[in-house]
C-alpha positions as CSV (number, residue, x, y, z in Angstrom):
1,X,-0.5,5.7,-6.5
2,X,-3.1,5.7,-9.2
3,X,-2.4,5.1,-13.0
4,X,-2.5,8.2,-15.0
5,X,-4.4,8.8,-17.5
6,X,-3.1,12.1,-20.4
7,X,-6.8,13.5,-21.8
8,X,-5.2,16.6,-22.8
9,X,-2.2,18.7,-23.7
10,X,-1.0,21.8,-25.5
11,X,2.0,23.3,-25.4
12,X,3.6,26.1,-27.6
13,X,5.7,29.6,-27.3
14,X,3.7,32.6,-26.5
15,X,4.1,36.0,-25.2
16,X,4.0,37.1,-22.0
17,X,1.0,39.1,-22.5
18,X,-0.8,35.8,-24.6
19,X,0.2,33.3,-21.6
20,X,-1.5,36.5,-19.2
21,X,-4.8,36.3,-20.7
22,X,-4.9,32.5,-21.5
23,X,-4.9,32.5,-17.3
24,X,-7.4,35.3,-17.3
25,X,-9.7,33.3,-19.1
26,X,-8.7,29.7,-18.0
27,X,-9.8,31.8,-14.2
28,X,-13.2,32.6,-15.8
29,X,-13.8,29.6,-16.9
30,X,-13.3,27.5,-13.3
31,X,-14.6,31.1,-11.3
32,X,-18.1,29.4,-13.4
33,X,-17.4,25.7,-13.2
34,X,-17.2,24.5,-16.3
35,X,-13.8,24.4,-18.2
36,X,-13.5,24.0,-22.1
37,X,-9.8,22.8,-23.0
38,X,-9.2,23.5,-26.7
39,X,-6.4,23.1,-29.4
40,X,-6.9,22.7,-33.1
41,X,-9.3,19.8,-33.3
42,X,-9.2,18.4,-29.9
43,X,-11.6,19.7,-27.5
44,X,-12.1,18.3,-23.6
45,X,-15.0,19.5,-21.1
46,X,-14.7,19.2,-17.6
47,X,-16.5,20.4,-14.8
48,X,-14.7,21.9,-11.8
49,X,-16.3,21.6,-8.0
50,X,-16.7,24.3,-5.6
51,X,-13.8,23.0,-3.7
52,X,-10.3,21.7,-5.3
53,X,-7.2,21.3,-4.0
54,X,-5.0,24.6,-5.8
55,X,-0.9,24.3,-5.8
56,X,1.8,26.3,-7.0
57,X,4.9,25.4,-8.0
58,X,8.4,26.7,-9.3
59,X,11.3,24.5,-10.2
60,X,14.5,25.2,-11.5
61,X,16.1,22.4,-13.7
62,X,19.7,22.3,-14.6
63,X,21.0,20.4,-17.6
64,X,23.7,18.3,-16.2
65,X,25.8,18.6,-19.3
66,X,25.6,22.3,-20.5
67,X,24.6,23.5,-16.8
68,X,21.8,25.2,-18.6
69,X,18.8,26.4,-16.5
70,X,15.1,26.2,-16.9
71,X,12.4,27.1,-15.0
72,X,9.3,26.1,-14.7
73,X,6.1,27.6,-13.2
74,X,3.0,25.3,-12.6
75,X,-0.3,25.8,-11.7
76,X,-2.5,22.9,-10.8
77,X,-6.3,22.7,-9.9
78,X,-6.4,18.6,-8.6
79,X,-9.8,17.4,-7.0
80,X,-11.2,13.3,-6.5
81,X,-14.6,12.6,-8.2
């Protein structure tokens, strides 16, 4: 297994309707190849290849003290240079 390395995160509440056309444009973006990730003052560019390996995944977590649930809906574009 390979050592990871975090170059970028953002995370914060939006609307439905924000998250929608964050996707939209974040689809644009590797539909050309060349993805901009931005938030406040960090910026990361990255070039996506024709071919990637594309998964989808939904979990369901429980809180094992207030049986509390949250789920979570991933999209991941992973591909080897």
């Amino acid at each position: 297994m390979m050592p990871e390395e975090q170059l970028f995160k953002t995370e914060q509440q939006r609307s439905r309707a924000e998250i929608a056309d964050a996707l939209v444009a974040a689809a644009e973006q590797i539909e050309t190849g060349a993805v901009t990730l931005e938030s406040g003052t960090d910026s990361r560019e990255v070039t996506v290849p024709e071919s990637s390996q594309f998964e989808v995944e939904l979990e369901r977590l429980t809180d094992s003290e207030t049986g509390e649930q949250r789920y979570e809906l991933e999209y991941e574009v992973r591909w080897s240079e």
